[in-house]
C-alpha positions in Angstrom: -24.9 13.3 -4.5 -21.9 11.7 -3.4 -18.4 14.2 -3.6 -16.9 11.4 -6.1 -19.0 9.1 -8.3 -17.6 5.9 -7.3 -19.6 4.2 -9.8 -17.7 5.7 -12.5 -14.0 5.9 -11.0 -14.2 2.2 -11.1 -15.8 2.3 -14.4 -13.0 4.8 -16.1 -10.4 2.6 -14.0 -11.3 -0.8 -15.5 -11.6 0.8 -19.3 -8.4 2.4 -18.9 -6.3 -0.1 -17.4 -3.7 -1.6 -19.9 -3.8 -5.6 -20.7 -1.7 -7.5 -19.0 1.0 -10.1 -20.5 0.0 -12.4 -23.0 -0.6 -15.8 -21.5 -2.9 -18.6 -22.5 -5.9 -19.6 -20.5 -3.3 -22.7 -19.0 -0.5 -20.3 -18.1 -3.3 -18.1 -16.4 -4.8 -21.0 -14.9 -1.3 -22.3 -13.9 0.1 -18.7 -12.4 -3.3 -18.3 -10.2 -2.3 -22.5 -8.4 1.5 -21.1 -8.3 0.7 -18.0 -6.6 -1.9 -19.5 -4.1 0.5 -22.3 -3.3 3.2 -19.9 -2.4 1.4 -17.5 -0.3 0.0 -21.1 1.5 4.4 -22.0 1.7 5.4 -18.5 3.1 3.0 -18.8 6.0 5.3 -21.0 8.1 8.9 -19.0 7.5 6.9 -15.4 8.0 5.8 -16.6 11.4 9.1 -17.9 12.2 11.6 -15.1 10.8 8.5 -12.8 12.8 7.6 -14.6 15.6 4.1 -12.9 14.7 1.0 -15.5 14.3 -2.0 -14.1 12.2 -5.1 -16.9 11.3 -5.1 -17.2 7.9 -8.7 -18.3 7.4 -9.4 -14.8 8.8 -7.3 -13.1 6.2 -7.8 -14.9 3.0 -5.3 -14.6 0.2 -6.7 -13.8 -3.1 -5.3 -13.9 -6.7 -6.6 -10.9 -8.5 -6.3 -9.7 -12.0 -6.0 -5.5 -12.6 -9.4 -4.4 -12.7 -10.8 -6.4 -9.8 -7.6 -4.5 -7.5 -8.9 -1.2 -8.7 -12.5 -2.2 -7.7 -11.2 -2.9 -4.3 -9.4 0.1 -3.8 -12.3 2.2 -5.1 -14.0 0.3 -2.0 -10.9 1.5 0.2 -11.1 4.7 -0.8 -14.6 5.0 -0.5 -15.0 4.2 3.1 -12.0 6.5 4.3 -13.1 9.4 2.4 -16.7 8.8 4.6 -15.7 11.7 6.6 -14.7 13.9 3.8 -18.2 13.2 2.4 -20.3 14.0 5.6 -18.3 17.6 5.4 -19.2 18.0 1.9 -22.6 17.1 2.1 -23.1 19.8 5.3 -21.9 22.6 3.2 -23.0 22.4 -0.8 -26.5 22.0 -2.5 -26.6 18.3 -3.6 -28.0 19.4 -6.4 -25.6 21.9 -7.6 -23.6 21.7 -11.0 -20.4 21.8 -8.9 -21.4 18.8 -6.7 -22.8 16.6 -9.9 -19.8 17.3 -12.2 -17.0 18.2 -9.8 -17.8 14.6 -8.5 -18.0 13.2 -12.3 -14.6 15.1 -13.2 -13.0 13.6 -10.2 -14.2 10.4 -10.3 -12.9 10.5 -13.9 -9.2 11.7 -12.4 -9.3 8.8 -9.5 -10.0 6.3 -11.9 -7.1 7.0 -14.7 -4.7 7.4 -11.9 -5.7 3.8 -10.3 -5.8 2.6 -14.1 -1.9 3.2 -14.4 -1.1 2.1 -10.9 -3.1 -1.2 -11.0 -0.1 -2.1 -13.9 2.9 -1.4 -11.1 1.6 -2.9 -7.9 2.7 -6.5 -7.2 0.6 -7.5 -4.1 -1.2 -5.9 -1.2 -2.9 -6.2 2.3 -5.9 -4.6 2.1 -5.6 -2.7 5.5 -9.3 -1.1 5.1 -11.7 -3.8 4.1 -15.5 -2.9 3.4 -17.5 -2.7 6.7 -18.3 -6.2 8.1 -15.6 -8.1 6.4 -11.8 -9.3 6.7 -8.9 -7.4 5.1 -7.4 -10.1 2.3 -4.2 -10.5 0.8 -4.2 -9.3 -2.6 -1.5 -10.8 -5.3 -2.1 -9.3 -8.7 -1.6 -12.0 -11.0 -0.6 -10.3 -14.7 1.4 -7.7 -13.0 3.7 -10.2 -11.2 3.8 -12.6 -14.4 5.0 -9.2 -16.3 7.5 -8.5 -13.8 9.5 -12.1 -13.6 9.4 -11.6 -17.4 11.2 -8.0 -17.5 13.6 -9.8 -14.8 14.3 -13.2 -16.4 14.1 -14.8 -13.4 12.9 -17.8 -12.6 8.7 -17.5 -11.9 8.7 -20.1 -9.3 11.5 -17.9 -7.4 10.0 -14.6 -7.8 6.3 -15.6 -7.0 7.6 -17.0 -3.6 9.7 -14.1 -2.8 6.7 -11.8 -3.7 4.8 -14.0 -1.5 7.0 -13.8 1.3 6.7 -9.8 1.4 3.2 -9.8 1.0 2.7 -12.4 3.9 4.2 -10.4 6.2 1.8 -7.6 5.8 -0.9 -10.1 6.4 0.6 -10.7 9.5 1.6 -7.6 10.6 -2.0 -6.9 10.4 -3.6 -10.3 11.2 -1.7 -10.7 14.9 -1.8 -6.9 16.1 -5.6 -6.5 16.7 -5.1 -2.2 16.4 -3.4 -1.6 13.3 -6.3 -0.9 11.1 -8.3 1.4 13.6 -4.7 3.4 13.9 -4.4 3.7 10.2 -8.4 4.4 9.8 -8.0 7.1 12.4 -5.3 8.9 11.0 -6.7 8.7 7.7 -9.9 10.4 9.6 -7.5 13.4 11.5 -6.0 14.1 7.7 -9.7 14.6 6.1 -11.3 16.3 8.6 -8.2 19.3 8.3 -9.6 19.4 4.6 -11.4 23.0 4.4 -14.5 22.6 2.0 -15.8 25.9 2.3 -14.2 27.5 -0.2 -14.5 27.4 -4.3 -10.5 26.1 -4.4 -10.7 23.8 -1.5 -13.7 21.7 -4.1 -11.5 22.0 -6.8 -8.7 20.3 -4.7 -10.9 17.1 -4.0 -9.2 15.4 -6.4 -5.8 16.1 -4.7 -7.2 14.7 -1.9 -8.6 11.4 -3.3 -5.3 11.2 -4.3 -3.3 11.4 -1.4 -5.8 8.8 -0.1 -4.8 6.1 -2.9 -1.4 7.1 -2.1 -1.4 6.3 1.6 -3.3 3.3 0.6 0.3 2.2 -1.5 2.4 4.0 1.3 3.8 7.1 -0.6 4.2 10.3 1.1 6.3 13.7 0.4 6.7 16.4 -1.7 4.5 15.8 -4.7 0.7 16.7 -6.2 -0.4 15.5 -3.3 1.1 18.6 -1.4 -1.7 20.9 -2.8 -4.0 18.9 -0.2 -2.0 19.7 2.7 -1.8 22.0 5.4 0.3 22.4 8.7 -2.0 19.8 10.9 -2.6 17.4 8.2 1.3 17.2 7.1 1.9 16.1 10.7 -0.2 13.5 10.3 1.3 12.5 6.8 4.8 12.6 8.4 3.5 9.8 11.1 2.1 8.1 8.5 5.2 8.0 6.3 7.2 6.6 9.8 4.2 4.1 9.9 4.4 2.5 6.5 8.0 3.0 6.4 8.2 0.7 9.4 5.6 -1.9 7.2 7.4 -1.8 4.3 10.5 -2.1 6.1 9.7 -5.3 8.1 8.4 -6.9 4.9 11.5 -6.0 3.1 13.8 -7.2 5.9 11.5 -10.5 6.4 11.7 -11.3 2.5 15.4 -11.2 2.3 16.5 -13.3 5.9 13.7 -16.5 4.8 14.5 -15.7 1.2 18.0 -18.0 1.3 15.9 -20.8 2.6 13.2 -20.6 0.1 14.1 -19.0 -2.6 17.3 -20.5 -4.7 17.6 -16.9 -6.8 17.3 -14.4 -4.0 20.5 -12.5 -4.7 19.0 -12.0 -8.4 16.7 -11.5 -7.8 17.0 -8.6 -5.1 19.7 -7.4 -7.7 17.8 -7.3 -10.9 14.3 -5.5 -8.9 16.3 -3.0 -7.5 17.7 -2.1 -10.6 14.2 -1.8 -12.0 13.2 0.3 -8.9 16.1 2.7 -9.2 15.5 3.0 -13.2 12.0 3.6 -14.3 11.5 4.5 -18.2 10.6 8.1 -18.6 6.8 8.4 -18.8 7.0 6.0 -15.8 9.5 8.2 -13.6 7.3 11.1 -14.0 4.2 10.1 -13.3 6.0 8.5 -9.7 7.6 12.1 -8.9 4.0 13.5 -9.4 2.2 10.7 -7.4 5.2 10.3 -4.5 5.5 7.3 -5.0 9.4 7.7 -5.4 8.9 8.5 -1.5 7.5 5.3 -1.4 10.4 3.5 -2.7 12.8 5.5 -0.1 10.1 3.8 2.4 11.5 0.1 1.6 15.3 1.1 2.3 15.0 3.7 4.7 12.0 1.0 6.4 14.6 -1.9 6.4 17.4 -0.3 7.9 15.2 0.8 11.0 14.5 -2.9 11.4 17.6 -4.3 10.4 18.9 -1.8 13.0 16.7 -2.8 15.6 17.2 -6.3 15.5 20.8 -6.1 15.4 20.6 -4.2 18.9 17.9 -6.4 20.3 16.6 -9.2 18.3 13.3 -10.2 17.0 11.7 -10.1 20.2 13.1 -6.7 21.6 12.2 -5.3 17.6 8.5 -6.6 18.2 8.2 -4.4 21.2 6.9 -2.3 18.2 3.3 -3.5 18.1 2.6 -3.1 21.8 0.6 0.4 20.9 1.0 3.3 19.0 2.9 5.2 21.1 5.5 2.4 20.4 5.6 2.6 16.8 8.6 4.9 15.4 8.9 8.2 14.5 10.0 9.9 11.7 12.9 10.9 12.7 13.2 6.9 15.2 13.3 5.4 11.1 16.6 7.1 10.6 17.7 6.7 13.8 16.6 2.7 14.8 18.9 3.7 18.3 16.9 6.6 19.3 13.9 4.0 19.5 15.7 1.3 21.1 16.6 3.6 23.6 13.3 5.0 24.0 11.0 1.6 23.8 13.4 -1.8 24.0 16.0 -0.2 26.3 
């Protein structure tokens, strides 16, 4: 018996998960040709503005609607919480009533927490594919149709701007070969500090599932997730928080120096999201202090000024000194700092 009943968190995810905005089959139709265009048009500024090159046969990008993203995030989550599972299964009867329903119960709390975030999230690089395949570049069609709505801006604007960010992900991940065994191995040194021999450590499985979807959207700090942590595995969180601070970051910076070129409504754009970002309704504010994903949002300005930072001391090609390995990549304390890692790395 498996710790969480995949099966059914995708299940209780898809039947949960609100519809998204009203559009007929030939504005669906037209979003889906929009949005594949303009992840095809943002491939040539990226790798510019970058100087990063990533095939994009290798990478597909996909249109998605909300319940296919949760499905693929299930898988995500799945094959990182492979260690937590070999643990579990070393120390627990199989067939225990705590191993059949603690897995039900938190495959039913993993699913209603993907249900609500598959409504926020715009696009993503799916940095853990399942075994044997390509990571693809997810845009989640309703959500960003919702979104240009709320905005009033134009859709062909927003879609390539969203595009733009998106791409870079892609080829951050595309064109340095190590970045998913790094992330995959970190997620690995984090579960394997989770203690399952105890009665409260089980009942904390669903903290951890959590904190795995989270570092899956980036988000870190003090939140539920907490309850999953201890002194080792917080370490790793704060690298992890420096890593996808650094992502977010570049994609943020990359988005806003092509955008001029590309996009006619950057500035509002850039104006009216922000806005949105910095003033969730009230249901929606809590449930992102709970989750961290406030922490997230700190990622994307804290992120850009590293590289903004960075490149102002020594350009694209002195910021992409980055990649070379992980002991190159930032620390936490290198984000706030961009000169601290010049000094260290590009000096």
């Amino acid at each position: 018996m498996a710790l969480i009943d995949w099966d059914l968190a995708t299940s209780v995810g898809r039947r949960m998960v609100a519809a998204g905005p009203d559009v007929t089959p030939a504005e669906a139709e037209a979003a889906v040709a929009e949005l594949t265009a303009a992840a095809a048009a943002a491939e040539g500024p990226v790798r510019e503005a970058t100087g990063m090159v990533a095939d994009p046969a290798r990478h597909a990008t996909v249109v998605v609607d909300r319940p296919t993203w949760i499905a693929a995030n299930v898988a995500g989550m799945q094959r990182l919480t492979l260690t937590l599972e070999r643990q579990a299964a070393q120390r627990r009867d199989p067939g225990s009533f705590a191993a059949t329903a603690g897995g039900k119960a938190t495959a039913v709390q993993v699913g209603a927490m993907l249900s609500w975030v598959a409504t926020k999230v715009l696009g993503q690089f799916e940095a853990v594919p399942p075994p044997g395949q390509s990571g693809r570049l997810l845009l989640v069609a309703p959500n960003i149709v919702a979104t240009e709505r709320q905005l009033g801006v134009p859709s062909r604007d927003f879609r390539m701007w969203v595009c733009l960010h998106e791409e870079t992900h892609r080829v951050q991940f595309g064109s340095v070969p190590w970045l998913e065994d790094y992330f995959t191995a970190e997620i690995d040194t984090f579960l394997a500090g989770v203690d399952l021999g105890n009665a409260e450590a089980l009942r904390r499985v669903g903290a951890v599932a959590l904190a795995v979807v989270q570092v899956l959207r980036g988000a870190s700090g003090a939140s539920i997730i907490d309850a999953a942590q201890n002194d080792a595995q917080r370490e790793v969180f704060r690298r992890l928080t420096a890593f996808m601070s650094l992502l977010e970051g570049h994609a943020d910076y990359v988005m806003d120096a092509v955008g001029p070129q590309v996009v006619p409504a950057l500035d509002v754009i850039r104006s009216r999201f922000d806005e949105r970002r910095e003033n969730p309704g009230a249901g929606d504010g809590l449930l992102r202090r709970l989750l961290g994903m406030d922490a997230k949002l700190r990622q994307y300005t804290e992120g850009r000024a590293f590289v903004s930072g960075v490149i102002d001391r020594v350009g694209v090609a002195g910021f992409n000194e980055v990649w070379t390995s992980p002991q190159t990549l930032p620390t936490l304390a290198e984000i706030a700092d961009p000169g601290a890692w010049v000094a260290r790395v590009a000096g």
